[in-house]
Backbone bond lengths (Angstrom), bond angles and torsions (degrees), N, CA, C in turn:
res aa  C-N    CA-C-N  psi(-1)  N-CA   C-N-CA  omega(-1)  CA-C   N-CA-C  phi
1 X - - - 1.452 - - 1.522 109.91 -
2 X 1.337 96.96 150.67 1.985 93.62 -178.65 1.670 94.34 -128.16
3 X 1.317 103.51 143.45 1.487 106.65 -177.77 1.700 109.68 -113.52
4 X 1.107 137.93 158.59 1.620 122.39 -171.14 1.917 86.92 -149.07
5 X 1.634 101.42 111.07 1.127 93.24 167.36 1.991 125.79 -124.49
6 X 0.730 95.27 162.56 1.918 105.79 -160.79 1.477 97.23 -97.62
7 X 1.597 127.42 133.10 1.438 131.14 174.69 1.266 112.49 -134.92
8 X 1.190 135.10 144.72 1.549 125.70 148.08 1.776 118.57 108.78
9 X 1.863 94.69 22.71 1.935 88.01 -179.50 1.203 101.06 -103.27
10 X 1.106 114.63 -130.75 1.737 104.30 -145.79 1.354 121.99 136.99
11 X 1.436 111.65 174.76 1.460 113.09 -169.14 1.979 100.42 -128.01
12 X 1.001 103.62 119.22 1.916 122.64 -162.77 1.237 115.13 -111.81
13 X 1.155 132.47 134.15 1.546 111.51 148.27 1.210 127.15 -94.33
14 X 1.199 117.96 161.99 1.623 128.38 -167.97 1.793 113.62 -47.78
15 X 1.608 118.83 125.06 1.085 106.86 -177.99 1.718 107.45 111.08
16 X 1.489 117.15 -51.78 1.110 119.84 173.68 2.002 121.29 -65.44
17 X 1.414 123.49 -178.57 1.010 119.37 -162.68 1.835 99.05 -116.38
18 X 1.352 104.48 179.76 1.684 105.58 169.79 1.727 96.45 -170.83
19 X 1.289 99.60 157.61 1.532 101.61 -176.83 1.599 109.22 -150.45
20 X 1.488 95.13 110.33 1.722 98.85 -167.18 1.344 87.24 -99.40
21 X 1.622 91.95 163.81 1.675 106.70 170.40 1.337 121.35 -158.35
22 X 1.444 128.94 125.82 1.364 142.43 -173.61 1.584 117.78 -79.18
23 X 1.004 110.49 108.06 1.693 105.29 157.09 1.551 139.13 -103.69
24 X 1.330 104.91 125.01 1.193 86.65 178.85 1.728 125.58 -120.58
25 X 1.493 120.74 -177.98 1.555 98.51 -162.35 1.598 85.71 -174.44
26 X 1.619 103.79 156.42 1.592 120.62 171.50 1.561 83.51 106.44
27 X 1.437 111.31 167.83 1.356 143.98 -156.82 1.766 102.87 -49.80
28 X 0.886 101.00 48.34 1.615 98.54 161.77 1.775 123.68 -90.21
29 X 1.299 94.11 145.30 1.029 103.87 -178.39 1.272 114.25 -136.43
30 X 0.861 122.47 26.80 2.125 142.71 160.46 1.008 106.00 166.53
31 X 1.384 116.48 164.66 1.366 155.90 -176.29 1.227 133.18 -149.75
32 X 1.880 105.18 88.01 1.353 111.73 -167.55 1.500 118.56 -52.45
33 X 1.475 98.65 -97.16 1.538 117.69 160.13 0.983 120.03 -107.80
34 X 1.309 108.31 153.60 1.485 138.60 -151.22 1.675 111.94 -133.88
35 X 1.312 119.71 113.92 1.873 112.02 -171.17 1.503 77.80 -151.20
36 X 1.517 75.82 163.44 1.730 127.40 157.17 1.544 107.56 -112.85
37 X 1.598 99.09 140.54 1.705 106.07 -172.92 2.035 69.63 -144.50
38 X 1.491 88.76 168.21 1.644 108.41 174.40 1.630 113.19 -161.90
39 X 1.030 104.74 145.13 1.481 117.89 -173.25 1.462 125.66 -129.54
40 X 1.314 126.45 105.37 1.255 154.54 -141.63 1.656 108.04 -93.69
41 X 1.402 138.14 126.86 1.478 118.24 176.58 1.590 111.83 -22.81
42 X 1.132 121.12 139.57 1.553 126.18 151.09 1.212 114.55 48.43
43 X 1.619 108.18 9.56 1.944 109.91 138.77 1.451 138.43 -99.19
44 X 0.915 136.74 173.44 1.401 141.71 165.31 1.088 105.28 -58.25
45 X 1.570 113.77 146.81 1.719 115.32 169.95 1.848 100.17 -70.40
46 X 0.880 91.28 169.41 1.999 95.20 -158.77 2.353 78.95 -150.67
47 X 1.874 95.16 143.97 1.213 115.18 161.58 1.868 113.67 -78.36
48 X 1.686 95.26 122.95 1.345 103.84 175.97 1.922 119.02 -80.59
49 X 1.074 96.64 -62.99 1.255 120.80 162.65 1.546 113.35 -149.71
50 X 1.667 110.44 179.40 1.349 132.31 169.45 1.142 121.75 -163.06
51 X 1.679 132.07 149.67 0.717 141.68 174.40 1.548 112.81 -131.49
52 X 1.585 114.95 144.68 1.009 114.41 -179.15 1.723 116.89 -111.11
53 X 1.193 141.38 144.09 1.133 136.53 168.67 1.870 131.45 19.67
54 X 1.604 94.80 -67.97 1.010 123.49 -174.89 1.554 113.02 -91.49
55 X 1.484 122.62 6.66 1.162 125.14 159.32 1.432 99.38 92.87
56 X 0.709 146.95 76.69 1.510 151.87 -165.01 1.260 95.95 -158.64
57 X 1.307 122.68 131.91 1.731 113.37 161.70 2.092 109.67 -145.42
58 X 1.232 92.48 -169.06 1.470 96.19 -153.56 2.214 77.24 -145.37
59 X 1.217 112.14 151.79 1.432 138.14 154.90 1.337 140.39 -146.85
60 X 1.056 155.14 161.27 1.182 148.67 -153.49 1.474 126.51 -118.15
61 X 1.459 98.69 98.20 1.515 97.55 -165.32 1.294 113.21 13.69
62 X 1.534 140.06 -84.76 0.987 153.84 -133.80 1.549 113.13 -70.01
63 X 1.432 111.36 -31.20 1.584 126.12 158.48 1.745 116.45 -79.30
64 X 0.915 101.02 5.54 1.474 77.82 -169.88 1.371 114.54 -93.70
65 X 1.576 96.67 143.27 2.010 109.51 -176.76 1.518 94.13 94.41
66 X 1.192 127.86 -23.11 1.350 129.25 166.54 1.577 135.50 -85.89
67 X 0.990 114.56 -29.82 1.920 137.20 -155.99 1.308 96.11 -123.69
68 X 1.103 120.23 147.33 1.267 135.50 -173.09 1.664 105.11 -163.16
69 X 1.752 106.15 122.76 1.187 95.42 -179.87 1.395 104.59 -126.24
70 X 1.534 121.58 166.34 1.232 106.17 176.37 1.782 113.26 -156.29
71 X 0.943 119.06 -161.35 1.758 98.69 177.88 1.713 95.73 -154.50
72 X 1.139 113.37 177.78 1.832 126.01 173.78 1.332 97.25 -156.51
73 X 1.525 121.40 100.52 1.496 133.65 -167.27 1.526 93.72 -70.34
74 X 1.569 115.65 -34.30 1.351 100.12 -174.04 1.468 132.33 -61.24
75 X 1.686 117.72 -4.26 1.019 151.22 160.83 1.194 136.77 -103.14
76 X 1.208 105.10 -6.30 1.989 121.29 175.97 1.609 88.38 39.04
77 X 1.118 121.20 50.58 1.498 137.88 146.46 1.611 131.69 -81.44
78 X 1.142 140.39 118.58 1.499 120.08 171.72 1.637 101.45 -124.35
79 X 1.383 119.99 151.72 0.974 142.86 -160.64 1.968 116.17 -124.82
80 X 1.352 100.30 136.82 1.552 90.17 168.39 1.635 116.22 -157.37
81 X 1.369 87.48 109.62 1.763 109.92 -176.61 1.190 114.17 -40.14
82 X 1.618 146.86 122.92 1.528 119.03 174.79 1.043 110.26 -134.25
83 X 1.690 122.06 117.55 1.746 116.97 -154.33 1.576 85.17 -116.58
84 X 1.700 88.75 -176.19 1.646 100.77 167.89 2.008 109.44 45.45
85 X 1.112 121.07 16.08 1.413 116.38 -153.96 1.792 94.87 -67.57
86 X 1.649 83.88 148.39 2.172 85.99 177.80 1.382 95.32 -133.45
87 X 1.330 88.82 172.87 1.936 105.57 -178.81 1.419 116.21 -33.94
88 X 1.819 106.81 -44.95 1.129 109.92 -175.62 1.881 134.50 -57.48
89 X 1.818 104.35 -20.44 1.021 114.75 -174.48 1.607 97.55 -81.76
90 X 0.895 130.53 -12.11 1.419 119.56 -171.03 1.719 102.62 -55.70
91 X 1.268 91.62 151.39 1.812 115.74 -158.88 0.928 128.71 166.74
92 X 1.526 126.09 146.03 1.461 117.78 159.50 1.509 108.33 -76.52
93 X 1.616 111.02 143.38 1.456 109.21 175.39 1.157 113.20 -128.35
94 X 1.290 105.29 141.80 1.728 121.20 -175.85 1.198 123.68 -111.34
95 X 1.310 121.65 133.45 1.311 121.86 171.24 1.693 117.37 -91.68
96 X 1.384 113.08 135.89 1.349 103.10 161.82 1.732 114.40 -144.59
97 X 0.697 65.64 149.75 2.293 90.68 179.17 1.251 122.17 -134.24
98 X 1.529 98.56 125.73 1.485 118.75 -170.67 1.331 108.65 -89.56
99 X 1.115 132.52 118.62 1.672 142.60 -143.61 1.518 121.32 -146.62
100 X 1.261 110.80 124.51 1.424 127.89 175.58 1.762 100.93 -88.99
101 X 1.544 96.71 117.64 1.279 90.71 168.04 1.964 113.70 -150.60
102 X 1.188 114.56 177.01 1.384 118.55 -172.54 1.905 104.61 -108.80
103 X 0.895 98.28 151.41 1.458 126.97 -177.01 1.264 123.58 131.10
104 X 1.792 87.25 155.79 1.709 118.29 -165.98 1.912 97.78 63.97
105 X 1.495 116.68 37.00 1.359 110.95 173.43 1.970 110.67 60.59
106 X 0.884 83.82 48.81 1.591 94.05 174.18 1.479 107.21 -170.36
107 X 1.553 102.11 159.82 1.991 115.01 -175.00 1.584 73.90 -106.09
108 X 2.006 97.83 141.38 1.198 120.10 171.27 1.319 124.07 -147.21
109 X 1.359 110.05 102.47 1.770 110.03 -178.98 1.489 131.62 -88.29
110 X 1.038 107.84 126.44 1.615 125.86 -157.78 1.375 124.80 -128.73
111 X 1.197 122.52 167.98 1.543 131.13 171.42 1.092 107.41 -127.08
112 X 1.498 102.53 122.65 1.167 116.06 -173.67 1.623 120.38 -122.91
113 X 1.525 113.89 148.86 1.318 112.47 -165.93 1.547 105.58 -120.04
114 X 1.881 108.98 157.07 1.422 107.22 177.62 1.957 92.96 -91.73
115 X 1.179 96.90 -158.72 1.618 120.89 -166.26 1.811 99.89 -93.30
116 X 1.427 107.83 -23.34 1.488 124.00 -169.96 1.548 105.54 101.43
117 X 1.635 114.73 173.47 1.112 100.24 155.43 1.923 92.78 -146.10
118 X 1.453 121.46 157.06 1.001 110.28 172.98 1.931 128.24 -87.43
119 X 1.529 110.99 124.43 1.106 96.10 177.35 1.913 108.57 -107.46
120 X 1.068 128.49 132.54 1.422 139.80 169.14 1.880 114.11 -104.72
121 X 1.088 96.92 114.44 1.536 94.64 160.19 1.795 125.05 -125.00
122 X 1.329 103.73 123.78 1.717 92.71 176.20 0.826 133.87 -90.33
123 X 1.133 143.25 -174.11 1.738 150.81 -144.76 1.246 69.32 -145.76
């Protein structure tokens, strides 16, 4: 079993920072990519950032110069910096990681999701 858990949201005001962080754990045996996506009342979940293995990442217009993501494989941890945050980022945010893992005697690659976590920022 692989578990994916979400830390660190909260309620901010505009301008200030927050720093969530994903863990994950159970029979893994890699960890492709690694993102934050977030989902807003009565929008689509939307890509926050990602990172892939090899440190490469991707963000979404709307973060950028702001968000910063990053990972520590030695922890199958991923991380995401969130500065300058405004009303608009408010969301639940999710982590997910695409994962090689073992069970029931077999390698099994998957997508995997956190629980969310809520982020609020006020004006």
């Amino acid at each position: 079993q692989v578990q994916v858990v979400e830390s660190g949201g909260g309620l901010v005001q505009a301008g200030e920072s927050l720093r969530l962080s994903c863990a994950t754990s159970g029979s893994i045996l890699a960890i492709y990519v690694m993102g934050w996506y977030r989902q807003a009342p009565g929008k689509q979940r939307e890509l926050v950032a990602r990172i892939r293995n090899g440190g490469t990442t991707n963000y979404a217009d709307s973060v950028k110069g702001r968000f910063t993501i990053s990972r520590d494989n030695a922890k199958n941890t991923v991380y995401l910096q969130m500065n300058s945050l405004k009303p608009e980022d408010t969301a639940v945010y999710y982590c997910n990681a695409d994962i090689l893992s073992f069970a029931l005697g077999k390698n099994r690659r998957s997508d995997y999701w956190g629980q969310g976590t809520q982020v609020t920022v006020s004006s």
